[in-house]
Structure formats: C-alpha cells, structure tokens
N, C-alpha and C positions, 0 to 999 in steps of 0.2 A: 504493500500500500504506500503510497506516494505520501511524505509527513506536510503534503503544501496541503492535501485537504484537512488537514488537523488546525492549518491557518487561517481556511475557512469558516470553518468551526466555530473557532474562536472569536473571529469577524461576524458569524450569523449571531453568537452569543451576546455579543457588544450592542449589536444592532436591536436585537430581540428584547435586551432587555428594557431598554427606551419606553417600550410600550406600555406595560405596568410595573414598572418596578414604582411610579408614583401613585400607586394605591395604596402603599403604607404610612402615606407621608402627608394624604392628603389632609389631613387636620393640622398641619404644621401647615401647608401651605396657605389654606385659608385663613386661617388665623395671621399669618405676617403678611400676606394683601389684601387682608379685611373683605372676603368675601367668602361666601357661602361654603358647606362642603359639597353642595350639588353643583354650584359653579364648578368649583375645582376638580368633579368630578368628569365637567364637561372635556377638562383638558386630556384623557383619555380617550373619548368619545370624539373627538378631534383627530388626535393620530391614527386609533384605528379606523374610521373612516379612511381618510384619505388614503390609508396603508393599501386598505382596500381595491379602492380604486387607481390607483397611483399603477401598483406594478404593472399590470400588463399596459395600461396605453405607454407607459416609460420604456417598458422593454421593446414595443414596437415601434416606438419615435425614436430608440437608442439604435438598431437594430443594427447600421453598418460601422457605428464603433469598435474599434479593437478591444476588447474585454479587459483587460490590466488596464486599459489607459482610462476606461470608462469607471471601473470602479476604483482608482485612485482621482477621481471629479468628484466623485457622491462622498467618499469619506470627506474630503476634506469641506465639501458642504454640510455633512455631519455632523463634523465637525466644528462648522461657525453656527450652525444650530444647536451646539450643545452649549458653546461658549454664550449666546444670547441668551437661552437658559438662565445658563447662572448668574449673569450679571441681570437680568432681566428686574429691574426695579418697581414691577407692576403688572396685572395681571394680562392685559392686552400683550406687551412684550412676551410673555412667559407664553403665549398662547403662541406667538410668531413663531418663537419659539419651537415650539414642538409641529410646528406647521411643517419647518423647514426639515428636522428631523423625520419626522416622517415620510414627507418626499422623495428626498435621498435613500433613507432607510429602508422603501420598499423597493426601491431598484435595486439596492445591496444585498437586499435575501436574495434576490430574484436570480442576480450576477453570480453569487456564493451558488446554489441551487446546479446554476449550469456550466459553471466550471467547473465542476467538483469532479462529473465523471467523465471532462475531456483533458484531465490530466492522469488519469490513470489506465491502466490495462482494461482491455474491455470485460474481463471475468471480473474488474471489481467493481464497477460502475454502479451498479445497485447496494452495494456498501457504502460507496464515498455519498451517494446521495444520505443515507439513512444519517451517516454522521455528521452532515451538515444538519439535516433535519434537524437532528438532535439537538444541536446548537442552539436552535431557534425555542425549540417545547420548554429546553431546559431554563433557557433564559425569562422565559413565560411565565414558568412558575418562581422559580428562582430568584429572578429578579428582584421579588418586591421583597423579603426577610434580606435581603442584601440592601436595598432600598432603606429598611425599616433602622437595621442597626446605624447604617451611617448616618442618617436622617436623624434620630435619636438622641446620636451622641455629637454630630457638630451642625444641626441643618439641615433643611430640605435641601439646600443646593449643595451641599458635598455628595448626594449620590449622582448627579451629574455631573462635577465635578472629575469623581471616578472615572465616567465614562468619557468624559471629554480626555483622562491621560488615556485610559486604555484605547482610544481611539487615534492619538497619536501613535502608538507602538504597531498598531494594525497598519496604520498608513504606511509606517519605516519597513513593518515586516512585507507585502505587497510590494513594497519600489526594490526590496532585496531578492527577495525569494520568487515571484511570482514571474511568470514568460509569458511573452507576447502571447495572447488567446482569441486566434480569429472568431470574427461571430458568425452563427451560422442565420439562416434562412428565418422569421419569424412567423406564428400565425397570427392573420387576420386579426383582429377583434371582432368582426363581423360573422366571421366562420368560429370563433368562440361562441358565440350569445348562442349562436344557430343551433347547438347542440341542449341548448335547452327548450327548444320546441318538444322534444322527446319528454315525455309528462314523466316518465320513472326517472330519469335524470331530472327533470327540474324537480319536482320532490326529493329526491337523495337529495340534492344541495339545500332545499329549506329547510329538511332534517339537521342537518350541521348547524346552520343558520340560528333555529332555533333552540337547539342544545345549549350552541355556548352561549346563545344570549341569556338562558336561563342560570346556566352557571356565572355568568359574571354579571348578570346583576345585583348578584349577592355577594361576590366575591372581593367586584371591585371595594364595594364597601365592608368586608370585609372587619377590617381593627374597628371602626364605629359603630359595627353589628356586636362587638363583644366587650365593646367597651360600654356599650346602651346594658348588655343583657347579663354581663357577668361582672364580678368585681375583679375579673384578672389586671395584674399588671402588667407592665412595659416588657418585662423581662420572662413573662407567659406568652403575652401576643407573638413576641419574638421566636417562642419554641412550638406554637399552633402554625405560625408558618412556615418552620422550618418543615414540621410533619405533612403540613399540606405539601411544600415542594417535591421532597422526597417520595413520598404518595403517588403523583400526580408524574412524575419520572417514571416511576415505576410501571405508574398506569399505562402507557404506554406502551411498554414490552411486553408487559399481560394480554395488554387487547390484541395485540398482532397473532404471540402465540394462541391464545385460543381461539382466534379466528381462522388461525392455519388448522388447528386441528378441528373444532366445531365448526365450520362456515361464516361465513359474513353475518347473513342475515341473521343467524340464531345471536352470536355477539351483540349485536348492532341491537335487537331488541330486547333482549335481557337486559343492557346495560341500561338504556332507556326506561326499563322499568324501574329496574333498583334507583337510578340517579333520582328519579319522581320523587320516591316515596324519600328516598333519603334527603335530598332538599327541605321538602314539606317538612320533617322531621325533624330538624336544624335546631329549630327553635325552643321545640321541647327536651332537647338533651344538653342545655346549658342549667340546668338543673346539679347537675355533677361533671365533675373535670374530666372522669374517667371516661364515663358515657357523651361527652362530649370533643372529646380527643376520638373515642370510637367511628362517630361521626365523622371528625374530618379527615380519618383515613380513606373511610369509604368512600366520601366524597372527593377524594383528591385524585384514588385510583380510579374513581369510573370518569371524573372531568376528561380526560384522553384516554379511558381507554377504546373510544367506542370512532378515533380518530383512524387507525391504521385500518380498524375493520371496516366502515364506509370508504376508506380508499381502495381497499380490494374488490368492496363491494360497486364501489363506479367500475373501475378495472372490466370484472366480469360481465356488470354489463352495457357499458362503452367500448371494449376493447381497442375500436379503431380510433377512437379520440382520446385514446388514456394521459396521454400527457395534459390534452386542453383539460380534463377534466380534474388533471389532479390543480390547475394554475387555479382552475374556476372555485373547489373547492376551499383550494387556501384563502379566495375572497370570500368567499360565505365566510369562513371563521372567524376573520377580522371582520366584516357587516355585524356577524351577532356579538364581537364583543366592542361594537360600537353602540351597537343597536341597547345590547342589555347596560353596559355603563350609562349611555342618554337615561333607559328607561330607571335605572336605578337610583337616579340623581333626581329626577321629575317624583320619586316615591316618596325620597327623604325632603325633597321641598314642603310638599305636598301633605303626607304624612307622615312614616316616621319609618325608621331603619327596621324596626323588626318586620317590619309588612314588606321587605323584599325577598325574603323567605317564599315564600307565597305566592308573587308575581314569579319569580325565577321556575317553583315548582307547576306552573301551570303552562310555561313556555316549555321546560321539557315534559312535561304530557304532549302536547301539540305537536311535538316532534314526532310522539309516537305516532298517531293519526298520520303523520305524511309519510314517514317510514313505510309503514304497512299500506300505504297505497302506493307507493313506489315500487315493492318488491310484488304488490298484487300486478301492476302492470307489465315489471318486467317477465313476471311468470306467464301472464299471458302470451307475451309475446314470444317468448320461447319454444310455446305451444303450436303458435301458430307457424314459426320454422318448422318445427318437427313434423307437423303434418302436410309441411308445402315441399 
C-alpha cells in the first residue's frame, strides 16, 4: 500500500473535522457573540449544506485541473477560512467563515476520494478508498470530544486554531510527497440527478437523508441535551463523547460486516428499527449514568452503521451508476445533517432541547417507510428481469 494514501487520510481527517467538531463548543460560542444556541447552531447547518452541494458542481467546474495543483488551491483556501475563523470578531464573520471552509472542504474530500486509488496498484484500490473514507467518518465523530476538550480549556477558537496548524502541515506534506495527478473525464450533473428518476434509488437516498437528519438533530445539540437533563459535568460530557466517537467508528465496521454476511437490506432495516426506538429512548435513560452511557453506545454504533450497508445496497441495485450513486449519496448525508442541525436549532428556539429526542426519532421512522419502498420497488423490478 502506497503511505501517500495514509496522507490523505489525514487531509480527509482535517477536513472532516471542520464540520462538527463545533457542536461541543456551541455554548461557548454563543455566549462570547451574544447570540442564541440555535443561531450558533445555524453555523453547522451552513457548512453542511453547502458541503452538500459544493462537491460535485466543484468537481465538474474543476475537472481539467491537474489534481496536486488543485488541491494545494483548496487547502490553502482552507486554510484563510480557518484563519477568518478564528480571528472572526462577530458572528457574521464567523459564518464567512465557515462559508469558505466548507467550499474548499468539499472539493478536498472529493480530490482525497479520487486520488486515493490512482496512486496505488489496482488490487488495492478498494482499500485506499475505504481508508480515506475513514478519515472522513472518523473525523465526524471524532471531531467534536477533540472540539470539546480544547474549547474547554482555552476557547472556542483554539479548536480551529488546531486545524488551521494541522492544515499547514497537510499543505507542506502535498507540495513534498504528493505527484502530478492527471484528472480524469467527469460526470455530468445532469446525468447524476437522472439517476434519481429511478423511485428505488430516489428512496434509498431519502433513507440516508433522513437517518442522519434524525441523528443529528439531537446530536448536534448534543452537550445542551445533557447539560438540560442531567447534572453531569464538563469532565463527563467529555467521556459520553468520547464513547459516542469510538461507538460510532466502530459502527461502521459492524455495519459492513454484517451486511457482507446478512444482506443489505436485512442490515439497513434492522438498524432503522433499533436506531427508532433507541432515539425515542434517549430521554428516559438519563435517569442513570449507566443506562444512559448504555444508550449512547447503541446509538453511536447504529449512527453509521446502516452507512456501508445502503452503499452496497445502491451498488446492487444501480450497478451501472455505482460511483454516481455512491457521490449522490454522500450528498444526502450532509443534506440531512444540514437538514436535522436547521431542524434542531428551530426546536430549541422554539421549545426546548429535550423535545429533539423526539423530532430526531420520528425522522428515523420515516426513513423506515422509504427504505421498504425502495427495496419493495427494487424487488419488483428484478422480477420483472427475470421473467423478460
């Protein structure tokens, strides 16, 4: 295996974490620009949007860039996006802010994504992909208990701060290590959407969609869901995230293998069920620490793990667009955890943090409803091969 994809990695890590690692912190930040925690929760809802959106029309407007030269543009825009960050003396700036990061950031997975396996043998290529991946999941969860401790202890702006040096070193390691990377041929955007005319594929993507928006609308808010409902302290929230991180990694590897071994579809709806009832449940198991740590394992493992099994399961039944489907996918993901941070910021406006429990567990219900009419359609369709 080639050690330049492990630099990748590190790059999707940096990049990924951007996204929420300011969910732990969001009460520091409001509080020092005097504005709401549902504003401040906007400024997630912000990047993941645009994350969303950003990558593929970037990757097709970028298309006849040479790959090293194009992602040494976006770091160092990243880069003055992280630095406005932290200097940012107000809430508008702080929003430019994360504007610009996430811009750049979503061309940098994208780039990280497809260099990964045109630097290696082609027997590893489905490896170097998984380990950028990983980069990204990790950073997802990860992020924000790394977030939370530096935040903590000097400031919501020392954990961009962080990111702003380790985005220098990503820069230096790229201009050392990294070889000219032609680009290749891009698809359409046009011939992307078209593939959700297909009603089992536009379903499979609402599924994801709604998954994670149900998990992060309770996620995002998060530390002020348990600082509302429990008397833990600074130095507890810090070890419920760490558990969720670790969890929610893990989750990940679970869901693949038992997807290899049980099918997509039995995965993909199992998980949907437990994540339901476990959501819903949230609430009433801050009662005790124990039964409440029980809680966020579960919920941390099935947040992803129901991620690899709906990739397999587009796979089977797109085959011939499996790449568009897995790009389209990753924007469903960041939609719902756009979608559920707006939605969870509008709850605690509105009324109050334990009540996004609630909303979260009725978005993954909903999921299950499109699920099982996705795999009802793709089974039809199958049928109908078989008898033509």
């Amino acid at each position: 295996m080639d050690k330049r994809v492990y630099l990748l990695m590190i790059i999707s890590f940096v990049i990924g974490m951007v996204e929420l690692i300011i969910s732990g912190i969001l009460d520091l930040i409001a509080e020092d620009l005097n504005v709401t925690l549902g504003q401040a929760g906007y400024l997630i809802t912000i990047f993941s949007l645009i994350f969303a959106i950003a990558s593929p029309i970037l990757l097709i407007a970028t298309a006849k860039i040479e790959r090293k030269r194009l992602t040494l543009i976006n770091l160092i825009i990243f880069l003055l996006g992280n630095i406005v960050t932290v200097l940012s003396p107000n809430y508008s700036i702080l929003f430019l802010g994360r504007m610009i990061t996430a811009t750049s950031g979503a061309l940098l997975i994208i780039l990280c994504l497809v260099m990964a396996p045109t630097i290696v043998e082609p027997k590893y290529r489905g490896r170097a992909i998984g380990i950028v991946s990983m980069g990204v999941s990790g950073s997802l969860v990860l992020g924000i208990p790394i977030g939370l401790m530096l935040g903590n202890a000097f400031g919501w702006r020392a954990p961009f701060l962080f990111i702003t040096i380790l985005t220098v070193f990503s820069i230096i390691g790229v201009s050392l290590l990294m070889e000219r990377v032609e680009p290749k041929p891009s698809v359409p955007i046009r011939t992307q959407l078209a593939t959700l005319k297909s009603s089992k594929i536009l379903f499979a993507q609402i599924t994801t969609f709604l998954y994670i928006a149900g998990h992060t609308s309770i996620y995002a808010y998060l530390k002020p869901f348990i600082q509302s409902t429990t008397s833990l302290d600074g130095n507890w929230i810090s070890i419920i995230y760490f558990v969720f991180g670790v969890a929610a990694v893990s989750g990940g590897g679970i869901g693949g293998t038992l997807s290899d071994r049980f099918g997509s579809n039995k995965i993909i709806l199992v998980s949907i069920v437990i994540f339901s009832v476990t959501i819903f449940a949230i609430p009433y198991t801050t009662v005790a620490i124990s039964l409440f740590l029980l809680g966020i394992v579960i919920w941390g493992i099935l947040s992803w793990a129901i991620t690899p099994a709906m990739q397999s399961y587009l796979i089977d039944a797109s085959p011939e667009t499996s790449d568009i489907q897995q790009s389209l996918n990753n924007s469903s993901l960041h939609f719902g955890i756009a979608f559920g941070s707006l939605l969870g910021g509008l709850i605690i406006e509105h009324g109050s943090v334990e009540q996004t429990a609630t909303i979260g567990g009725v978005l993954v219900t909903l999921s299950l409803v499109t699920a099982l009419i996705s795999m009802k359609k793709h089974h039809v369709l199958q049928e109908e091969r078989a008898v033509g």
